[in-house]
N, CA and C atoms as a LAMMPS dump frame, in Angstrom:
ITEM: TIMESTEP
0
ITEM: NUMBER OF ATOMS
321
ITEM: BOX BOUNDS ff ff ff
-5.0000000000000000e+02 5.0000000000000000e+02
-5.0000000000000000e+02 5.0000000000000000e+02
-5.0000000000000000e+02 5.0000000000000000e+02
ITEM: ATOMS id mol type element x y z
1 1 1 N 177.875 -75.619 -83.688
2 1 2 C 177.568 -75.773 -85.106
3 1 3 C 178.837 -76.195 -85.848
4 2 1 N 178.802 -77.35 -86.459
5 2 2 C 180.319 -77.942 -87.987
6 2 3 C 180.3 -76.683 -88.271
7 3 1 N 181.585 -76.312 -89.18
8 3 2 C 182.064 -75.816 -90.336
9 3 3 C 181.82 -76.298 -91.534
10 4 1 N 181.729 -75.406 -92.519
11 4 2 C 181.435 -76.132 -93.385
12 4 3 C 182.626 -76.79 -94.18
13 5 1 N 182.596 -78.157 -94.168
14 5 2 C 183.394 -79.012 -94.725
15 5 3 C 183.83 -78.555 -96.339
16 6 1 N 183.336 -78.292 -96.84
17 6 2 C 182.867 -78.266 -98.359
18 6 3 C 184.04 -77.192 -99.07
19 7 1 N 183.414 -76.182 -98.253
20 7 2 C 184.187 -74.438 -98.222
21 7 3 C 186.175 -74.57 -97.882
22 8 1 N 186.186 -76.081 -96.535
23 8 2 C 187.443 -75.949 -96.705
24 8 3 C 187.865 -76.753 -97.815
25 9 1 N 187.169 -77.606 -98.114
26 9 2 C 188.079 -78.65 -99.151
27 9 3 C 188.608 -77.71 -100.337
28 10 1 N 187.032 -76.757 -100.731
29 10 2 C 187.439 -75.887 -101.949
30 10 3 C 188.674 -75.16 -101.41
31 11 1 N 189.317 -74.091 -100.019
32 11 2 C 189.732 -73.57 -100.037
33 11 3 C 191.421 -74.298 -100.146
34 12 1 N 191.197 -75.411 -99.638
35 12 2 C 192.576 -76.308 -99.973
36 12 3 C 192.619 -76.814 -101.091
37 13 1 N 191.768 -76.803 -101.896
38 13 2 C 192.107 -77.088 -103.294
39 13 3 C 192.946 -75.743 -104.237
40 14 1 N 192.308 -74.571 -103.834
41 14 2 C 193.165 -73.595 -104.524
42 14 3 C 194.685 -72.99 -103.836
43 15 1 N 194.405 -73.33 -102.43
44 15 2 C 196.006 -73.215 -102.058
45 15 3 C 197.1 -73.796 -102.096
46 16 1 N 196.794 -75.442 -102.411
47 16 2 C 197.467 -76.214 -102.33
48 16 3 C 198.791 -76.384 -102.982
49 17 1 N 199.002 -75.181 -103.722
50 17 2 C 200.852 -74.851 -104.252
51 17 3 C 201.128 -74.169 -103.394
52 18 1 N 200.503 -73.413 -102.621
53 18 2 C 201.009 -72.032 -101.462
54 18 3 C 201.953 -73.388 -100.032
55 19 1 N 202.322 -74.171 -100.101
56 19 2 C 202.475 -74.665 -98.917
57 19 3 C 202.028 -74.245 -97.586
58 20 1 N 201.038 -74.144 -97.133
59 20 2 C 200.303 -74.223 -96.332
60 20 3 C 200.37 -75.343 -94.902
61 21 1 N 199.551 -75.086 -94.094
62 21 2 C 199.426 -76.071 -93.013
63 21 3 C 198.048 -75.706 -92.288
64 22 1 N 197.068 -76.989 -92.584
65 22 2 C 195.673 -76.88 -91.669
66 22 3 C 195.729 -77.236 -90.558
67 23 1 N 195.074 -76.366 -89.528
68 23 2 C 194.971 -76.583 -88.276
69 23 3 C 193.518 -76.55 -87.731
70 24 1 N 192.987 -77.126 -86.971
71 24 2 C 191.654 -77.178 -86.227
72 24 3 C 191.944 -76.033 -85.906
73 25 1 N 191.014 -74.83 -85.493
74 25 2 C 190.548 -73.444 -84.87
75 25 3 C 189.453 -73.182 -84.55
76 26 1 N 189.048 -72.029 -84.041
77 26 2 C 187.822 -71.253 -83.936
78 26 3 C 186.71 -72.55 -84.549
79 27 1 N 187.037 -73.576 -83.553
80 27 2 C 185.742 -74.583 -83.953
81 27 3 C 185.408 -74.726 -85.842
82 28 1 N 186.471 -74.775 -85.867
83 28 2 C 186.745 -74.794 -87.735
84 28 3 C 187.964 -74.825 -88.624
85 29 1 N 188.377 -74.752 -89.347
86 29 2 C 189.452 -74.896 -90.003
87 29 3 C 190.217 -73.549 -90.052
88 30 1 N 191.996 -73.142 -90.182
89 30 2 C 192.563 -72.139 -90.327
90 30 3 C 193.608 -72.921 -91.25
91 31 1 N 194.257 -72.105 -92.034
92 31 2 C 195.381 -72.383 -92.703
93 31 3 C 196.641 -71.525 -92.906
94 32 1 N 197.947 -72.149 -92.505
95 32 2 C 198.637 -70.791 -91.926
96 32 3 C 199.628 -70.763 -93.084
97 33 1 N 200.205 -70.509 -93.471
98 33 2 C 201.606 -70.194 -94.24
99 33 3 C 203.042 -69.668 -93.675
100 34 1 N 203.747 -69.822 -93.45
101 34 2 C 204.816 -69.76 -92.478
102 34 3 C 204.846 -69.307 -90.869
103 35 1 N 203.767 -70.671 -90.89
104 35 2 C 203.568 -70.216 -89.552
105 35 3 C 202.481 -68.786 -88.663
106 36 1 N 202.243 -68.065 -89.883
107 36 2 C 201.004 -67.317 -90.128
108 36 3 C 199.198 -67.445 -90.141
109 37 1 N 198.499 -67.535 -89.488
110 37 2 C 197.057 -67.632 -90.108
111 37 3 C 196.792 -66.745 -91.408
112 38 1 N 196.475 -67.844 -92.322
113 38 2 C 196.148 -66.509 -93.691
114 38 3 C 194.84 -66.574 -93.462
115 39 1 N 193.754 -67.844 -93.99
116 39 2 C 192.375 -68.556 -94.154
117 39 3 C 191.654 -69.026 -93.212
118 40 1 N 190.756 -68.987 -93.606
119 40 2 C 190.412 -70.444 -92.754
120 40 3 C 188.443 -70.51 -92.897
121 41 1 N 187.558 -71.578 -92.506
122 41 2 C 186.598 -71.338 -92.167
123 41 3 C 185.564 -71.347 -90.748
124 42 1 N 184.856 -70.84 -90.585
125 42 2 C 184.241 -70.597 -89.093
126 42 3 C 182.871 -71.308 -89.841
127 43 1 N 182.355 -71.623 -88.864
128 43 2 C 180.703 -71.887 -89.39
129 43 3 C 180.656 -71.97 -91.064
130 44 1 N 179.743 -71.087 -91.539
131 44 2 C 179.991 -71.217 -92.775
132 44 3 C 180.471 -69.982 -93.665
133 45 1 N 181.124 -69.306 -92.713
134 45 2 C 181.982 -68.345 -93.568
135 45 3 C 183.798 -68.488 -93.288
136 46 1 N 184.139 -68.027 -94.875
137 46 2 C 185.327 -67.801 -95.068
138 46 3 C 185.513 -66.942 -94.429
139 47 1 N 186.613 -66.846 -93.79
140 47 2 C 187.915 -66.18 -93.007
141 47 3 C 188.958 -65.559 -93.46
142 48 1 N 189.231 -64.263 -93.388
143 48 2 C 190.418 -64.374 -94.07
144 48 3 C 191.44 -62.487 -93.763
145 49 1 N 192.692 -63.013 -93.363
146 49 2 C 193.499 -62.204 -92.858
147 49 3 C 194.275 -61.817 -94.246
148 50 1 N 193.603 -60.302 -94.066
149 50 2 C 193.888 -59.127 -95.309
150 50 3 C 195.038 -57.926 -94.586
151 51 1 N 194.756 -57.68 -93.757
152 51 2 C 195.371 -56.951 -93.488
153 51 3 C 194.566 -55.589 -92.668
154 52 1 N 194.912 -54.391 -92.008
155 52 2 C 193.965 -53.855 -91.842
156 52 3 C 193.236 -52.886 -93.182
157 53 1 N 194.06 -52.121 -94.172
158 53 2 C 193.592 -51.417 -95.223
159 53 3 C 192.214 -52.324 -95.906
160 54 1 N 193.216 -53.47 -96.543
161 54 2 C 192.261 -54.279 -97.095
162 54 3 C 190.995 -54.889 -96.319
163 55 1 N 191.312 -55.058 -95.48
164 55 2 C 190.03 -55.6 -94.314
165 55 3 C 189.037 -54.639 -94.581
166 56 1 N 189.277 -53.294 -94.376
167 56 2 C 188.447 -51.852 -93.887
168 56 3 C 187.715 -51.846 -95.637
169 57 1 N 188.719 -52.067 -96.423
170 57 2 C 187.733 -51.544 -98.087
171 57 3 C 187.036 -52.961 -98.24
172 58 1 N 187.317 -54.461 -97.868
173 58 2 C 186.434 -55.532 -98.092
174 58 3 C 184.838 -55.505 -97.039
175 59 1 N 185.536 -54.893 -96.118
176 59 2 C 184.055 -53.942 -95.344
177 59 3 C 182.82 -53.473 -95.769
178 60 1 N 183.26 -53.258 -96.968
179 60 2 C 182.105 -51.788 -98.382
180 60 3 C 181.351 -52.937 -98.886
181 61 1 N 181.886 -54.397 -98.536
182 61 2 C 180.876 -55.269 -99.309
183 61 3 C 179.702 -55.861 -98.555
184 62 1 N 178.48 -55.876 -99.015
185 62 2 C 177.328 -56.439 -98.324
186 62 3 C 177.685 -57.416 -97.576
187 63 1 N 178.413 -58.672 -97.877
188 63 2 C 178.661 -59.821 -97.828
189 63 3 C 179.937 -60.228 -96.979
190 64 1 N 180.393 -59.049 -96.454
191 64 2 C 181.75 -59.048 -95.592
192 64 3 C 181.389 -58.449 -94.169
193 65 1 N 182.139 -58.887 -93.511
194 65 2 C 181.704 -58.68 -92.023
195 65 3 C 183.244 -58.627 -90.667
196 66 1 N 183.011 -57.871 -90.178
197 66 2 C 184.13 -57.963 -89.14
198 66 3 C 184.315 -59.629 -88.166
199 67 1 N 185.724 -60.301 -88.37
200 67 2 C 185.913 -60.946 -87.805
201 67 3 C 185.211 -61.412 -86.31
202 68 1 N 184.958 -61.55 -85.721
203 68 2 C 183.995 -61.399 -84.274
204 68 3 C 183.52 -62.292 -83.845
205 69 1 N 184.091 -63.374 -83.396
206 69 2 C 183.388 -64.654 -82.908
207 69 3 C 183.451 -64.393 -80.728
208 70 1 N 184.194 -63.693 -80.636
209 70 2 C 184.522 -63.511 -78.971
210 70 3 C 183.804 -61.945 -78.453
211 71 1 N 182.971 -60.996 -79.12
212 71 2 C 182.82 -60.019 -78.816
213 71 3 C 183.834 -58.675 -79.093
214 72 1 N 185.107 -59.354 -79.503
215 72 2 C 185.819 -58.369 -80.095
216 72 3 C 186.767 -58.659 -81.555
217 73 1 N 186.298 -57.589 -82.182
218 73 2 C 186.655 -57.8 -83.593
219 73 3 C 188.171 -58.132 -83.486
220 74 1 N 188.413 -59.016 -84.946
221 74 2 C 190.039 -58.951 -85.24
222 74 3 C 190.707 -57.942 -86.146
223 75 1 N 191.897 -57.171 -85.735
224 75 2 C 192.105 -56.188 -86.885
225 75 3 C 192.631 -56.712 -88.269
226 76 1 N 192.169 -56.133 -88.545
227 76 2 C 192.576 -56.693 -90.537
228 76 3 C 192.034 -58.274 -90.901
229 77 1 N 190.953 -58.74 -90.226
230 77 2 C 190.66 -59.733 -90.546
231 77 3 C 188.838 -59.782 -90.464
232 78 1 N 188.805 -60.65 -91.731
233 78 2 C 187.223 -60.43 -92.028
234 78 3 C 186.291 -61.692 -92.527
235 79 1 N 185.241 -61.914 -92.139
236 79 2 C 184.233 -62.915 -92.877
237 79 3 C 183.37 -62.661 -93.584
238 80 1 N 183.018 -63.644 -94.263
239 80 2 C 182.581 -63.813 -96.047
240 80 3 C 181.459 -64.344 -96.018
241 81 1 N 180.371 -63.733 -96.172
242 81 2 C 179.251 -64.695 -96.421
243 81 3 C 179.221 -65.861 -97.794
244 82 1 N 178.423 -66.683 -97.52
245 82 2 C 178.317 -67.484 -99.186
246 82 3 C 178.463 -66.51 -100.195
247 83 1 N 177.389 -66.059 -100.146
248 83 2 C 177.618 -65.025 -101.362
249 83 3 C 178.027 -64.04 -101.944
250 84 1 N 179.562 -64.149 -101.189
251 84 2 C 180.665 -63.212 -101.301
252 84 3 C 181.578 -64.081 -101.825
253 85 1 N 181.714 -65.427 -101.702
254 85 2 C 183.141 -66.471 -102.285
255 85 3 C 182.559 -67.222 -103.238
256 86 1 N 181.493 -67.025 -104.343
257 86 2 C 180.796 -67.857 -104.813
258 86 3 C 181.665 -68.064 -106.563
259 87 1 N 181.629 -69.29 -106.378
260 87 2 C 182.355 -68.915 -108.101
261 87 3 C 184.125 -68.691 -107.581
262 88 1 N 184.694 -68.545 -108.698
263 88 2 C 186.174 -67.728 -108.943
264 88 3 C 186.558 -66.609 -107.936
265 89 1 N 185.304 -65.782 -107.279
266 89 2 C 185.352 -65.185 -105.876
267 89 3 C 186.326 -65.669 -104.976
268 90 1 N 186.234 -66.846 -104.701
269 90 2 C 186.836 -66.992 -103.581
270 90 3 C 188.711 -67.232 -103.841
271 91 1 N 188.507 -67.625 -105.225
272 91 2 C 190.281 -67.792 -105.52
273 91 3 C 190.697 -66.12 -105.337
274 92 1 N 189.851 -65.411 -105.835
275 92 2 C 190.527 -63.878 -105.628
276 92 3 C 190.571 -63.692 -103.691
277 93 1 N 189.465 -63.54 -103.255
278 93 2 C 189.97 -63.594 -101.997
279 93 3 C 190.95 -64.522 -101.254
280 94 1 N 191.223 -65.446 -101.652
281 94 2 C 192.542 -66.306 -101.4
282 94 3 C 194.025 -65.333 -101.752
283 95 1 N 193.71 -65.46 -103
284 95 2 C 195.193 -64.687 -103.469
285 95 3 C 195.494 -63.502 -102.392
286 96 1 N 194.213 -62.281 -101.997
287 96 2 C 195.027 -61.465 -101.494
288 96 3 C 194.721 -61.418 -99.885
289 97 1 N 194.202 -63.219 -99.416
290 97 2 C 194.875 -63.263 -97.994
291 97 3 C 196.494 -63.818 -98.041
292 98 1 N 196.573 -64.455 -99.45
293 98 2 C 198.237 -64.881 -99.635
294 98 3 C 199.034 -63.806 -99.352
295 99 1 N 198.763 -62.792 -100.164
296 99 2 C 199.885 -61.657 -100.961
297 99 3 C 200.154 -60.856 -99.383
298 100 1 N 198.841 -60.858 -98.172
299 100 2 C 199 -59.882 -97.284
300 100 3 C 200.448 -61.141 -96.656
301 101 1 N 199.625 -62.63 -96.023
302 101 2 C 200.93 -63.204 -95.004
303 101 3 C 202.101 -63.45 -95.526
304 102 1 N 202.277 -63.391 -96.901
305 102 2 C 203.727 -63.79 -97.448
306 102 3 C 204.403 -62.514 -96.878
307 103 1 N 203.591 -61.077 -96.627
308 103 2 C 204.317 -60.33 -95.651
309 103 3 C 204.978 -60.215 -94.867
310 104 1 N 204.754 -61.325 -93.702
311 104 2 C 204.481 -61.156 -92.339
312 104 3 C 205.776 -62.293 -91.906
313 105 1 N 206.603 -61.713 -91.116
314 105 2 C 207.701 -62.378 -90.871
315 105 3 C 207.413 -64.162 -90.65
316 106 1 N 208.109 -64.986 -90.77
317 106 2 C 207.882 -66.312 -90.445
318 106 3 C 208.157 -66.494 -89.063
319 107 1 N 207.423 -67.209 -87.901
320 107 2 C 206.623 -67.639 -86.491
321 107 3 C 207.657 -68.967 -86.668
C-alpha cells in the first residue's frame, strides 16, 4: 500500500525551518533532524518519535496507536490516525516530535 503523499507534503511544509532530511522508510516517508528519526508517514498515518513518557500519555487518545509495523512495538514512538492530525493538530504533534529529537545526541 503508497503512503500517503499528501500527509508528507503537509508534514514538510511545517518543518521546513527545522532543517530536516527526508528519507524513504518503513515503505513511506521519515524525517530525521540531526541525523535522528523525528516524523515520518507509514500508510496513512503519521509517525512520530515522542519519546517514551509522551508516547505512553499520546496513548489515552482514541486516535493514537503503538508504533507496530514488524510485530513489535517501538518505544516512545506512536501512530496517528487521520483524525488525530486534522487541522493545526498536526503542527502541535510536530512541535513535540521536534522538542523530544533536538534531545537526542547528533548520529
Amino acid at each position: 500500500m503508497p503512503y500517503n503523499e499528501e500527509l508528507d507534503s503537509r508534514i514538510t511544509s511545517v518543518i521546513s525551518k527545522w532543517n530536516t532530511v527526508r528519507k524513504k522508510m518503513f515503505g513511506g516517508t521519515c524525517h530525521l533532524i540531526n541525523g535522528n528519526m523525528m516524523c515520518g508517514v507509514y500508510k496513512d498515518y503519521l509517525i512520530l518519535r515522542l519519546g517514551e513518557e509522551r508516547a505512553n500519555k499520546a496513548l489515552e487518545q482514541s486516535s493514537v496507536k503503538p508504533f507496530n509495523i514488524t510485530g513489535r512495538p517501538m518505544k516512545g514512538w506512536v501512530m496517528v490516525e487521520e483524525e488525530g492530525f486534522k487541522g493545526n493538530a498536526l503542527d502541535k504533534w510536530l512541535d513535540q516530535a521536534h522538542e523530544f529529537a533536538v534531545t537526542l545526541p547528533p548520529k
